[in-house]
N, C-alpha and C positions, 0 to 999 in steps of 0.2 A: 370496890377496889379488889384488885387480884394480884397474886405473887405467883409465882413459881419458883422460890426460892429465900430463902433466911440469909443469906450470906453480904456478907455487909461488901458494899459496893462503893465505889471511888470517883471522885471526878475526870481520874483519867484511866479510864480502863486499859490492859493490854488486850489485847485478841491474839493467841494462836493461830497462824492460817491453816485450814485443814480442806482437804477437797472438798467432803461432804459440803461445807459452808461455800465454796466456790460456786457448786452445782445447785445449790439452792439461793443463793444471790443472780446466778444467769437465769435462774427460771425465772424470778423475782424480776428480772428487768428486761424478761421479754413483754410482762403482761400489758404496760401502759403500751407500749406498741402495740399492740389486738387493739386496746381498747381504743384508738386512735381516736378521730373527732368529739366523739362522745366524751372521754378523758375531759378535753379540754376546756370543755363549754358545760361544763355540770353547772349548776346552780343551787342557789341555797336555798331554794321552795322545800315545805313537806306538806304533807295533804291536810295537818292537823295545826300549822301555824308554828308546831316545835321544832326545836332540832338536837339530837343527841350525837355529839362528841367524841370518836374513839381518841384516848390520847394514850400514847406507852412512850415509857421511859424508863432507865436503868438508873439502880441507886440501891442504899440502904433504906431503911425502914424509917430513920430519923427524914432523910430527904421525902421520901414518901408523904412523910406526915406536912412536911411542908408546902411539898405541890398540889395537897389534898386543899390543902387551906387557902392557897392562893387561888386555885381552881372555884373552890365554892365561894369567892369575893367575887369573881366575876359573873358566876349564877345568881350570886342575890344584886349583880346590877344589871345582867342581863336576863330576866325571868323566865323566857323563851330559848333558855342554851342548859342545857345538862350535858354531863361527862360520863363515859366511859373510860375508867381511869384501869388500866392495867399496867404491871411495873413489875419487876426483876432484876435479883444482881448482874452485877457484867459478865458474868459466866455465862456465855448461852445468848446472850440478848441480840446478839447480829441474824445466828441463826436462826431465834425466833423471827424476829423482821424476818428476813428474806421468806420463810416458812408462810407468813401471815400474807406478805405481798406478793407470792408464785400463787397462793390460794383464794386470792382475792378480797381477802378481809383485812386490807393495809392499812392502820389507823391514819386517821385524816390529819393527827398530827403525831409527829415522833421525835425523838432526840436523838440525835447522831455524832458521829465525830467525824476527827480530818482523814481518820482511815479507811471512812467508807463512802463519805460524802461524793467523791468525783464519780466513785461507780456510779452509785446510785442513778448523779443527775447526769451523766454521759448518755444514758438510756432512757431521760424524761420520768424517771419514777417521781422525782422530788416538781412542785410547780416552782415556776420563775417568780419570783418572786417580784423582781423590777418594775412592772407594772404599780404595784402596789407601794414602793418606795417612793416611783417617782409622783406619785399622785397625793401623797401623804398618807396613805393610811394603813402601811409601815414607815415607823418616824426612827431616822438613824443618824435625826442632825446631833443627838448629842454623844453620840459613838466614837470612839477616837477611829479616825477614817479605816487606819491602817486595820481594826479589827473588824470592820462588818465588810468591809473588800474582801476578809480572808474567809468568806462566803462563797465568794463568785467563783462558777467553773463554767469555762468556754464561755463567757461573756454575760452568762446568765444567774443571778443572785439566787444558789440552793437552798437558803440555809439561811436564819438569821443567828448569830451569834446568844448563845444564852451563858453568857460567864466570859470573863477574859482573863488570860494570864499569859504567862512570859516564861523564858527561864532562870532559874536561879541557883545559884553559887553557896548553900548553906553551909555555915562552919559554926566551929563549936568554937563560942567566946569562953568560956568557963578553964577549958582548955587555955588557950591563949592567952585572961589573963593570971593564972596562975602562974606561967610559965613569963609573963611579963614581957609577952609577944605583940607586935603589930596586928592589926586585921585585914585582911585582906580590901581593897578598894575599890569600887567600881572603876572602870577605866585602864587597869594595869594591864599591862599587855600576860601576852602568853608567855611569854620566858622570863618575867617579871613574878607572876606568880608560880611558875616551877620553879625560882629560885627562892621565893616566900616557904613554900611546902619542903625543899630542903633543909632549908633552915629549920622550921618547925621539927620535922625528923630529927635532926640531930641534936637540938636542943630538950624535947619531950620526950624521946623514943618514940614517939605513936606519928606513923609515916602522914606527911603534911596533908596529901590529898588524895580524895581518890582516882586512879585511872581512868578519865571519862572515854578512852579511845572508841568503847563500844557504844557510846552514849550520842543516837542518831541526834540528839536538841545538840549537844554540845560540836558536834560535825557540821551539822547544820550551820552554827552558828557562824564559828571558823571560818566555813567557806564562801559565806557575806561577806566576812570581812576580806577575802582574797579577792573579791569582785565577781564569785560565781554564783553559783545555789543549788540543793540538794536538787530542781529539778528544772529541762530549760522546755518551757513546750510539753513535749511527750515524749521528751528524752531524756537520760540523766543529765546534770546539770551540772558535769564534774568529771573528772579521768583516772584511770586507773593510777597515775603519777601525783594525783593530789591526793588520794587516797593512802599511798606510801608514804608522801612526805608529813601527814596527819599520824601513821601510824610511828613513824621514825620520831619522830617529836615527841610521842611519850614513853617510846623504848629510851629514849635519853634520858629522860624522866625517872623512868625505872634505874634505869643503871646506875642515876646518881641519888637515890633512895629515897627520892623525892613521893613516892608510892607503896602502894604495899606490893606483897610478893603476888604471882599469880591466883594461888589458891585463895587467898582474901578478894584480890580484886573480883575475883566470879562470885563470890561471896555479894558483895555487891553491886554485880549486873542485876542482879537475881529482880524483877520486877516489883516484888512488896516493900512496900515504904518502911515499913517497921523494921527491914532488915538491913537498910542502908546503913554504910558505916560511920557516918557520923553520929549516928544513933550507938550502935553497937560498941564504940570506942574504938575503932580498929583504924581510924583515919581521921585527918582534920577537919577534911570537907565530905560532901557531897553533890553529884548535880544532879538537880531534881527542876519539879515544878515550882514557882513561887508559893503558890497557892496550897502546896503540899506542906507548909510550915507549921501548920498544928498537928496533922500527922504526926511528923516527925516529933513534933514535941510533947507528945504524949508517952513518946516511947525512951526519953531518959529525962534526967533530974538536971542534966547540964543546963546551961543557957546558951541558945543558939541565933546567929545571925543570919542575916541575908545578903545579896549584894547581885549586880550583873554577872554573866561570865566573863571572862579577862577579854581583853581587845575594845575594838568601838563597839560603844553599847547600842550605837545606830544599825548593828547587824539585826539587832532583838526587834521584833514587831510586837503588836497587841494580838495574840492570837486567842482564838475561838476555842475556850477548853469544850464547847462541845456548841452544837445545835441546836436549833427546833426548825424542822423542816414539814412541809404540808406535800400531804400528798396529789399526786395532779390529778388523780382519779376523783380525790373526794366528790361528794355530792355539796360538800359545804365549805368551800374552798375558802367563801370571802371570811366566813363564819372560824376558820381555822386561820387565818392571818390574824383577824382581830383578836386573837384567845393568843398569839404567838405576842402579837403589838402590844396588848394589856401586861404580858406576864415579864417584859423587858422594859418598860415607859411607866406603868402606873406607880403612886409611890408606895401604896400601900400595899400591893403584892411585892415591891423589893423590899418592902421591910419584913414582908414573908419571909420572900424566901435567903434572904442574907445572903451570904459569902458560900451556900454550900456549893455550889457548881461554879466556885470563884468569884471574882468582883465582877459586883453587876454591869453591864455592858455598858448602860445610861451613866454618864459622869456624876450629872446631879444626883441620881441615886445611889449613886455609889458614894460620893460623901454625904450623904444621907446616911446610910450605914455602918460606913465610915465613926462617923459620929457617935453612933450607938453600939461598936463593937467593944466587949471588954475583956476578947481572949488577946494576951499579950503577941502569941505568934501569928495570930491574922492580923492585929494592929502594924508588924514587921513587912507580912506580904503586902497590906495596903499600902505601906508608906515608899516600899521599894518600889511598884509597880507605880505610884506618884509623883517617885522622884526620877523612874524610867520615859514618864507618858512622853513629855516634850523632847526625848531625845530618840524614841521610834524611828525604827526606817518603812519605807512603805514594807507592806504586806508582802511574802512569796505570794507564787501560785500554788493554791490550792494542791497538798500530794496526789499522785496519780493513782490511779488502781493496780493494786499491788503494793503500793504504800508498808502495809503489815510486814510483808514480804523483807524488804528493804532495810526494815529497822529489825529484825530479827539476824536478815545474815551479817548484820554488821556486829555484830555481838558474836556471832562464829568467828567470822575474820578477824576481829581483835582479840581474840582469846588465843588464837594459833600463834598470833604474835606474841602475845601475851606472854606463853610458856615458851617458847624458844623453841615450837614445832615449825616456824615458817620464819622466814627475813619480811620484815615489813613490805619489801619488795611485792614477794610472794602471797603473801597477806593481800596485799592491794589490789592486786590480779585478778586473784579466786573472788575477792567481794565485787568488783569491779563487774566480773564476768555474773558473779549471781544475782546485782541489783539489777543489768540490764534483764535476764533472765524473768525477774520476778513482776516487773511491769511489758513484759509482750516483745521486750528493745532485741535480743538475741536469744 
């Protein structure tokens, strides 16, 4: 095993977009192009009857030790497969891939997420995986649909899901019942729960919720429920006008102290979980990931809840907190699905590797684990993503490239609002104008 870094790593990373990484993700996906026919028809022969493994993933050291273990179950049932296991925090880990695949040493399996996944397979780096679904041997009948769909780009399955989660609505009950407060519900609409979080303000002094305006899940979500979506095709999937009326909605919010002031709210844009407000005391809620609930609850003494985000919770899908996608160059492609099929379907690698990269994708395994979980706040994430499954709406398509881009200006654009430098108007324009910008659109 190799690292190139200490730094404890998360199920959902952010990425910085930065050129340097641009220019070495386009080198990256010119190579399976050269490599044309030959790519496609590799085989799993070696001249000695072995086959060894490149697999890289991002993570902590705790995750590590668990992909270690689930990795060597499959070597001691398949004698004839060894690994090359290499791993690193999310710091870095894209531009290492792209690094690894411009120079031809692309591991033949990798973990990915939704921010980079459509580049990748737009340009044939990642294999199709469809072949192998539809033949059985990748098996995704026990996958709640909407999450292994949220694989597919341009028609073709990148990626098999390795973790599922949704998002979620955290608040602090400890708070609430002190104050001998309601909790928030799944189902309550939008102005239902801005009239919840004002209340809370004024009755606890600690403002009810936090501003999600910057918060691309929470935008996302909203614009399901209005009948659009963050993307339509290869276009945005949304107008400068629904982008105003998203940012005008919680400038009302604001006004009626339903939120914190601006300088708190950037406070909790800030990407590290540990410093979300809910944690911090500075707010009632937080929106984050489901699956982010022991995070968060490591980092205060309160006791915290979960729930959907306000609206129909048929906006929320099962999505993919992250990938394992095989490379189409490999030499040992069938060999790299099967190692991808094991580590999501057997039962005794999901009792590996647990809930760290989310609940497991396999239902059966996942109340398997279920089962055997005895930290309080992942028992919460399990039972809300349990009591979400039946009420999923199918899956978006897959973010476009540029993705990173997208979720980053939106965090500029409601910050301008935020502090009363722009009219939500105005706000909606400039982001408008830079989400097209950052996927190719203008």
């Amino acid at each position: 095993m190799s690292r190139t870094t200490t730094q404890r790593g998360s199920a959902l990373p952010a990425h910085a977009p930065r050129t340097s990484r641009r220019r070495l993700i386009a080198a990256a996906l010119v190579l399976p192009l050269l490599l044309g026919g030959a790519a496609a028809c590799g085989g799993d022969d070696s001249d000695d009857g072995k086959i060894e493994l490149n697999v890289f993933w991002w993570g902590a050291e705790a995750r590590a030790g668990l992909t270690e273990k689930a990795l060597a179950l499959y070597e001691s049932k398949h004698p004839g497969v060894t690994f090359k296991k290499t791993w690193q925090a999310n710091q870095g880990y894209f531009d290492k891939l792209a690094t690894l695949t411009a120079g031809g040493n692309a591991p033949d399996l990798f973990q990915i997420d939704d921010n980079y996944i459509a580049e990748y397979a737009s340009r044939n780096v990642t294999l199709d995986l469809t072949p192998y679904k539809e033949d059985g041997r990748l098996d995704v009948s026990k996958f709640p649909e909407s999450l292994w769909k949220y694989g597919v780009v341009d028609g073709k399955l990148a990626g098999v899901a390795f973790g599922e989660n949704t998002q979620g609505l955290v608040y602090n009950k400890t708070l609430l019942e002190k104050f001998k407060l309601p909790e928030p519900k799944t189902g309550q609409t939008w102005a239902e729960h801005i009239a919840w979080a004002e209340n809370v303000t004024k009755v606890t002094k600690t403002p009810g919720t936090q501003d999600p305006s910057g918060s691309y899940q929470a935008f996302w979500v909203w614009l399901r429920q209005q009948g659009k979506d963050l993307y339509n095709g290869k276009e945005l999937g949304f107008t400068a006008q629904d982008v105003t009326a998203w940012f005008e909605l919680w400038k009302g919010a604001r006004d009626r102290g339903a939120t914190p002031t601006a300088d708190v709210i950037h406070e909790g844009n800030a990407t590290d979980i540990s410093k979300q407000l809910v944690v911090t005391g500075k707010a009632g809620t937080s929106w984050v990931w489901a699956n982010q609930m022991p995070e968060l609850k490591k980092n205060t003494k309160d006791e915290l809840g979960v729930v959907a985000f306000p609206g129909d919770p048929s906006a929320q899908w099962a999505r993919a907190s992250m990938y394992l996608s095989v490379f189409r160059g490999s030499k040992h492609k069938d060999t790299a699905v099967d190692v991808a099929n094991f580590l999501a379907n057997d039962p005794e690698a999901g009792k590996i590797l647990g809930t760290d990269r989310g609940l497991p994708s396999n239902l059966d395994i996942r109340k398997q684990v279920a089962d055997t979980v005895t930290d309080p706040a992942m028992k919460q994430s399990i039972a809300v993503e349990a009591e979400l499954v039946p009420k999923f709406g199918p899956a978006p398509a897959v973010p476009l490239p540029g993705h990173s881009k997208v979720k980053t200006e939106l965090v500029k654009a409601a910050e301008e609002a935020q502090y009363g430098r722009q009219t939500p108007a105005e706000a909606g324009a400039a982001y408008f104008a830079a989400a097209k910008s950052a996927i190719g659109q203008g």
